[in-house]
KEBA-412831 format. One record per residue: residue number from 1; residue in three letters; x, y, z of N, C-alpha, C, O in turn. Coordinates in steps of 0.05 Angstrom, whole numbers, plus 5000, padded with zeros to 4 digits. Atoms other than C-alpha are relative to their C-alpha. Example, Ala and Ser with C-alpha at 12.3 -4.5 7.8 and 13.67 -1.06 7.14 Angstrom:
% residues 2
{1,"Ala",{5018,4976,5000},{5246,4910,5156},{5018,5024,5000},{5039,5024,5013}}
{2,"Ser",{4984,4976,4999},{5273,4979,5143},{4985,5022,5014},{4995,5044,5018}}
***
This chain:
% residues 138
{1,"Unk",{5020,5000,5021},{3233,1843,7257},{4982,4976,5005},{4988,4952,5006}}
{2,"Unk",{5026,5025,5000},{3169,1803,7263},{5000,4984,4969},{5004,4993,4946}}
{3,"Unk",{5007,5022,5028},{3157,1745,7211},{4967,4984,5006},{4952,4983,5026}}
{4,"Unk",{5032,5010,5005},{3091,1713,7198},{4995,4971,4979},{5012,4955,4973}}
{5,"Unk",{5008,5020,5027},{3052,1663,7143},{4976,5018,4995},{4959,5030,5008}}
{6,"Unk",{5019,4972,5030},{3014,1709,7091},{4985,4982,4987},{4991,4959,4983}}
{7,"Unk",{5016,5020,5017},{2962,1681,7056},{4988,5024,4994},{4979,5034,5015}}
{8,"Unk",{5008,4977,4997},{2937,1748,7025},{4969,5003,4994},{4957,4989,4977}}
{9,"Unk",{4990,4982,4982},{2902,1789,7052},{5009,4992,5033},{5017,5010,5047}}
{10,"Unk",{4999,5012,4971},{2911,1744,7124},{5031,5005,5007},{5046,5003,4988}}
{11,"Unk",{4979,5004,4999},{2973,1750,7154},{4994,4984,5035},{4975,4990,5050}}
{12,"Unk",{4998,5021,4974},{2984,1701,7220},{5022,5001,5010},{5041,4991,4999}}
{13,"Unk",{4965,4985,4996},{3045,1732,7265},{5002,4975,5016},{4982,4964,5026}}
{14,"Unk",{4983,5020,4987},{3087,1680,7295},{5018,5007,5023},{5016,4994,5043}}
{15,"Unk",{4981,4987,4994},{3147,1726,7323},{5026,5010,4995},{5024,5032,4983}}
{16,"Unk",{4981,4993,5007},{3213,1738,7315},{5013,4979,4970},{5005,4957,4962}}
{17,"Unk",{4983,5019,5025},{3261,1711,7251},{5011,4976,5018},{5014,4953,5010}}
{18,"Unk",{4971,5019,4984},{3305,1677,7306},{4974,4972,5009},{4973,4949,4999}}
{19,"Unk",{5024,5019,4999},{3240,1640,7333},{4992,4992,4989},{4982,4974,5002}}
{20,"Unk",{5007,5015,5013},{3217,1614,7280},{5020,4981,4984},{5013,4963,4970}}
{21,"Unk",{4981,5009,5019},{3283,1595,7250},{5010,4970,5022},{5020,4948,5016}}
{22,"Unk",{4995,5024,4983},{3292,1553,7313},{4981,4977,5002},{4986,4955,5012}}
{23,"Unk",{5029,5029,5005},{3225,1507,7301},{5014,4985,4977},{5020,4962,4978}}
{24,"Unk",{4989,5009,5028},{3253,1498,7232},{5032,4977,5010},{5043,4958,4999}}
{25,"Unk",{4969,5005,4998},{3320,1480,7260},{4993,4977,5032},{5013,4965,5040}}
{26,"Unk",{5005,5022,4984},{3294,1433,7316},{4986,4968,4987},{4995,4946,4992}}
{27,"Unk",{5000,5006,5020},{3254,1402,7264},{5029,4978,4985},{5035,4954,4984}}
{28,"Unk",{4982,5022,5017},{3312,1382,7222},{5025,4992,5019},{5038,4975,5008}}
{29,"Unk",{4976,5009,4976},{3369,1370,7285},{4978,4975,5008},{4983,4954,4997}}
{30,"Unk",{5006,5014,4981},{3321,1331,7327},{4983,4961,4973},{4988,4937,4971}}
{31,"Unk",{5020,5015,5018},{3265,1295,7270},{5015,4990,4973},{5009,4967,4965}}
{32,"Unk",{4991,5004,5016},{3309,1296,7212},{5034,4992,4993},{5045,4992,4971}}
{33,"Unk",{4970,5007,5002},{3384,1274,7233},{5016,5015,4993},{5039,5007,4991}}
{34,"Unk",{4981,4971,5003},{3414,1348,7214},{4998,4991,4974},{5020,4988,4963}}
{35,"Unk",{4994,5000,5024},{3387,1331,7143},{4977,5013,4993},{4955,5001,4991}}
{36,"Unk",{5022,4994,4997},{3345,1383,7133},{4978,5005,4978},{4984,5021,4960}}
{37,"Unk",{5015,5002,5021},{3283,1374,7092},{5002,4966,4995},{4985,4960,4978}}
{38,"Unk",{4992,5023,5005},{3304,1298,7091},{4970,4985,5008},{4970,4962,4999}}
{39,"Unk",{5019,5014,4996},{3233,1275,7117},{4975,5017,4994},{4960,5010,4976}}
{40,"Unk",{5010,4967,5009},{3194,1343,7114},{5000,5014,4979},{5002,5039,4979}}
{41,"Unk",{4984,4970,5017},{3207,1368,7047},{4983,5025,4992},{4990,5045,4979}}
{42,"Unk",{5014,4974,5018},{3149,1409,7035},{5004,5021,5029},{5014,5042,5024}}
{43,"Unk",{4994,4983,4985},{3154,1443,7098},{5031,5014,5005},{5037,5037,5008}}
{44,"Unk",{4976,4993,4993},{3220,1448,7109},{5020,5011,4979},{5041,5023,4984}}
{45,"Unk",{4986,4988,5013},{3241,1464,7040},{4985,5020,4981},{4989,5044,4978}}
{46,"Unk",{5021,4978,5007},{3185,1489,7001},{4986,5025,5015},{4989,5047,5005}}
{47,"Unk",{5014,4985,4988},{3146,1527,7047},{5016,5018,5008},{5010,5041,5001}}
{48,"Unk",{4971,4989,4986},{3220,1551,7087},{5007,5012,4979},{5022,5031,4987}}
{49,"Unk",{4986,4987,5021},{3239,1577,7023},{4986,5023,4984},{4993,5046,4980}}
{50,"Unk",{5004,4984,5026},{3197,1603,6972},{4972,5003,5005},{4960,5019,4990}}
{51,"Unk",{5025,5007,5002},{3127,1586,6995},{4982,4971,4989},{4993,4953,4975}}
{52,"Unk",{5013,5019,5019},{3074,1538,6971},{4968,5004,4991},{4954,5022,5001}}
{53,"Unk",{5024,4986,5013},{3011,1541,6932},{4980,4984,5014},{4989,4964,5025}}
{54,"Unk",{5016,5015,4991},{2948,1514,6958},{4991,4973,5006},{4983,4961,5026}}
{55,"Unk",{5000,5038,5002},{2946,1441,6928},{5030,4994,5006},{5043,4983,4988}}
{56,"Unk",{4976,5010,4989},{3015,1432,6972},{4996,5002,5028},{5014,4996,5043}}
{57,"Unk",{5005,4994,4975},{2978,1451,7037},{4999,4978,5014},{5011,4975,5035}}
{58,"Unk",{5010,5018,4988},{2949,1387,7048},{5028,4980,5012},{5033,4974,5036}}
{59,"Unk",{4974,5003,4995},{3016,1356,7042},{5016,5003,5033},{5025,4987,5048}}
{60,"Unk",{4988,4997,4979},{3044,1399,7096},{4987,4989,5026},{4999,4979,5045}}
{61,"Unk",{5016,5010,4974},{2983,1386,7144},{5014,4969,5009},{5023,4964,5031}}
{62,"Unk",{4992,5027,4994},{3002,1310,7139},{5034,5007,5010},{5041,5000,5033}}
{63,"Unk",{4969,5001,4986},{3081,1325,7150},{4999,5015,5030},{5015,5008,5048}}
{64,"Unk",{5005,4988,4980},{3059,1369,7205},{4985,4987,5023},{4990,4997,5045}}
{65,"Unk",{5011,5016,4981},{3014,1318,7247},{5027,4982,4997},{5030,4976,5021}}
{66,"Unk",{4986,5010,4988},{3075,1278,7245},{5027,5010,5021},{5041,5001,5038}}
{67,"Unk",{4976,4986,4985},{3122,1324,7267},{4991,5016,5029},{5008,5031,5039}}
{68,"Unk",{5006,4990,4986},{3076,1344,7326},{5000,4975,5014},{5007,4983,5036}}
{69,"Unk",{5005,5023,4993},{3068,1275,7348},{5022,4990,5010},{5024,4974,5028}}
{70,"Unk",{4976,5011,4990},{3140,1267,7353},{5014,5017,5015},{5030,5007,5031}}
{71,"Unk",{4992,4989,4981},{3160,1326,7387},{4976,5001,5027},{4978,5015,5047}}
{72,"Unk",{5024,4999,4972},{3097,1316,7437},{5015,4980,5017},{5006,4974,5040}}
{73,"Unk",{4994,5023,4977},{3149,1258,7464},{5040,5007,5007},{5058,4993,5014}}
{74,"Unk",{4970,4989,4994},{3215,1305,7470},{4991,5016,5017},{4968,5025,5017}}
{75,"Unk",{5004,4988,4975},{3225,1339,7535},{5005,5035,4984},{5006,5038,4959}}
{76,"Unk",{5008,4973,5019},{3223,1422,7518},{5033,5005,4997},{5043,5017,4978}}
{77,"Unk",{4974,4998,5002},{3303,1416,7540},{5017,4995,4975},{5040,5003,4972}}
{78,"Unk",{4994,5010,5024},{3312,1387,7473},{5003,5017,4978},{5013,5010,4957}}
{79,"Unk",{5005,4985,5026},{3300,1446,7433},{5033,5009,4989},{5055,5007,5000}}
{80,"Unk",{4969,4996,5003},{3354,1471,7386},{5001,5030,4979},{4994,5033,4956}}
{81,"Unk",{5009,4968,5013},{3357,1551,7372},{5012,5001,4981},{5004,5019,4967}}
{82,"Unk",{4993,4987,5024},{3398,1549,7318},{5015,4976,4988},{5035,4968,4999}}
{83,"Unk",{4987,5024,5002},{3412,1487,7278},{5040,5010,4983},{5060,4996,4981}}
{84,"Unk",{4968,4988,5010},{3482,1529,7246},{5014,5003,5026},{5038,5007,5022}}
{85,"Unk",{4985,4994,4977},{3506,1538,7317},{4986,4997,5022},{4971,5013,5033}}
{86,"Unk",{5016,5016,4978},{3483,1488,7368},{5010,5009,5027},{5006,4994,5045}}
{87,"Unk",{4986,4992,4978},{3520,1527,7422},{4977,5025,5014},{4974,5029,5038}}
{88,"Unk",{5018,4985,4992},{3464,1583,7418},{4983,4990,5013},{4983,4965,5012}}
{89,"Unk",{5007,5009,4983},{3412,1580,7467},{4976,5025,5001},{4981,5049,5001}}
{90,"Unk",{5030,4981,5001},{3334,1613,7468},{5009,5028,5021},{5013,5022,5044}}
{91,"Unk",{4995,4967,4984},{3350,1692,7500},{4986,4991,5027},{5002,4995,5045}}
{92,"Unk",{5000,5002,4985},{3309,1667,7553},{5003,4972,5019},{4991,4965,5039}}
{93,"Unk",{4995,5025,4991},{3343,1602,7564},{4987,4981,5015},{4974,4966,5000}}
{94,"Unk",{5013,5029,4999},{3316,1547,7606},{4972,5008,5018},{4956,4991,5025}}
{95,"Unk",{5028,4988,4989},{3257,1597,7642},{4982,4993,4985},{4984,5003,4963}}
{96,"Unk",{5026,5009,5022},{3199,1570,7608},{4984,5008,5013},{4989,5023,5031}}
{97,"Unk",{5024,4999,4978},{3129,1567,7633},{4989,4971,5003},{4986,4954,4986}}
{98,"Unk",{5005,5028,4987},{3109,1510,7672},{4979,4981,4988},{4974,4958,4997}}
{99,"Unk",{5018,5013,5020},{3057,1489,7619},{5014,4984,4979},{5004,4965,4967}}
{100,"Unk",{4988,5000,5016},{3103,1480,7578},{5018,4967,4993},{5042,4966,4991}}
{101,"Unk",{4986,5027,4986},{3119,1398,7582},{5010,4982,4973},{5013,4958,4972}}
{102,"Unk",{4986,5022,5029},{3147,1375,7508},{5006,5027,4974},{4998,5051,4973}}
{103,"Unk",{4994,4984,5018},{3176,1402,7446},{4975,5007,4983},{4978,5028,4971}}
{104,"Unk",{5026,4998,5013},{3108,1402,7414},{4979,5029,5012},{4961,5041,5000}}
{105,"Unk",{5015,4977,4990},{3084,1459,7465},{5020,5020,5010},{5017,5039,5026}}
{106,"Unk",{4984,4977,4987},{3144,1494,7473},{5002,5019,4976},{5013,5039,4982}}
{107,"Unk",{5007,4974,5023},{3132,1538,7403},{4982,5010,5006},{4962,5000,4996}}
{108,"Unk",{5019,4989,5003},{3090,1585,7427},{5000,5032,4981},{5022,5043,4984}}
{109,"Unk",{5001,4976,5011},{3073,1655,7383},{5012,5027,5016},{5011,5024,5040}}
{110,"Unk",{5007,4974,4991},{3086,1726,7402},{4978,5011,5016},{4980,5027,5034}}
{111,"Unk",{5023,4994,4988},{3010,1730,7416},{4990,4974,5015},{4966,4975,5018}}
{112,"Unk",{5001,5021,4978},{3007,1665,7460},{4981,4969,4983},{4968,4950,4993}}
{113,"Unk",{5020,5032,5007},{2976,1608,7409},{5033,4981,4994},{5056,4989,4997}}
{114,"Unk",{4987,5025,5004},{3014,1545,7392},{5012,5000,4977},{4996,4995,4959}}
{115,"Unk",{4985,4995,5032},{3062,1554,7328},{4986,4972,4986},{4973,4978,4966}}
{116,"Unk",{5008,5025,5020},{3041,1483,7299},{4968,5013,4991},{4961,5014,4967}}
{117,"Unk",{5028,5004,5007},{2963,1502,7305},{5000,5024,4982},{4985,5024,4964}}
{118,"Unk",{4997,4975,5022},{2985,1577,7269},{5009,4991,4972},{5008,5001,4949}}
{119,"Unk",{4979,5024,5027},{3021,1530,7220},{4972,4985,4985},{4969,4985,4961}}
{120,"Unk",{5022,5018,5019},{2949,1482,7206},{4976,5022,4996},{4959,5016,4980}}
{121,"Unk",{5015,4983,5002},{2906,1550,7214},{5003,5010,4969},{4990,5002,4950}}
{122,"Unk",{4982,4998,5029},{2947,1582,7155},{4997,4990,4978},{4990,4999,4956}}
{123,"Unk",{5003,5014,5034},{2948,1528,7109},{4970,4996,4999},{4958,4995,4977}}
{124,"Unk",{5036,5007,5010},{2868,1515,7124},{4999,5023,4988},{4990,5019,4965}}
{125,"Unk",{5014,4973,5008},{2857,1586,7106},{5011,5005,4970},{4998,5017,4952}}
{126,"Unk",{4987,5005,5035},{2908,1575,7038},{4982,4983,4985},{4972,4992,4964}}
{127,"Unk",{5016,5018,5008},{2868,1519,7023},{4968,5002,4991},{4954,4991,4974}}
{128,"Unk",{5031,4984,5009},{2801,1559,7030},{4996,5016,4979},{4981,5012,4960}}
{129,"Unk",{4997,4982,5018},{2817,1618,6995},{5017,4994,4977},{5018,5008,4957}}
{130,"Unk",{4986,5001,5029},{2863,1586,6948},{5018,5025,4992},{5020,5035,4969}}
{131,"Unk",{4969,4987,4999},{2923,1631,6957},{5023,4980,5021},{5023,4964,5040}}
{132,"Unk",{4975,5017,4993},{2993,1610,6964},{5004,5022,5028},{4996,5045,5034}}
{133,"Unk",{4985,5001,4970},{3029,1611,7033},{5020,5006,4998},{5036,4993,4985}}
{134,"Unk",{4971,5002,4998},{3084,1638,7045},{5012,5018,5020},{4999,5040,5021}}
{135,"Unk",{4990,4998,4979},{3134,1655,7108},{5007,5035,4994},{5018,5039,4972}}
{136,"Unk",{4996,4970,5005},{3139,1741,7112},{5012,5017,5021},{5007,5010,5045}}
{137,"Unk",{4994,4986,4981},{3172,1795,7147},{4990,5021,4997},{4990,5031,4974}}
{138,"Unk",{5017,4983,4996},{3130,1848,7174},{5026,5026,5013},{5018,5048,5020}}
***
């Protein structure tokens, strides 16, 4: 099942549940000491959960330039597919693509853009239209 960020009527596909659950979960393993939401909370708990409304976008933008900044200086080997069971390992394990040179560019979409920039696209577009955000399965 595909998942997304809804901002209605927009929807912005990302890819799979497992893929996106692994950003979230690298996120709080790598950035947040396996405490998750502990630095992040609007992303990682609001947004991850229930959604957020427009005047909480700005918020995430700022938690989100830091959390791009810090995986732009982790190698892509770093990632972590599933913070409940660090034994799992991305389906197509350590094949990447050769572009691919930090944790910051190793989220890429389904349709080939950059999960962080689908992530500040999203909330600009919440922020325009003034609809809440929130994480969907298609």
């Amino acid at each position: 099942m595909a998942v997304g960020l809804f901002t209605a009527p927009i929807f912005h596909a990302i890819g799979t549940g497992d893929f996106l659950h692994s950003f979230f979960s690298t996120i709080a393993y790598r950035l947040e000491g396996s405490k998750w939401g502990s630095r992040f909370p609007v992303l990682m708990n609001e947004l991850f959960i229930d959604g957020i409304a427009p005047a909480q976008c700005e918020a995430v933008l700022q938690e989100l330039a830091v959390i791009k900044k810090e995986l732009s200086a982790m190698p892509p080997d770093q990632v972590v597919w599933d913070i409940d069971d660090l034994s799992k390992q991305p389906p197509w394990g350590t094949n990447i693509a050769s572009t691919i040179n930090n944790l910051a560019d190793y989220f890429v979409t389904s349709d080939g853009k950059k999960l962080i920039a689908v992530f500040e696209t999203a909330l600009d577009t919440s922020i325009r239209i003034q609809k809440p955000l929130i994480i969907r399965s298609i």
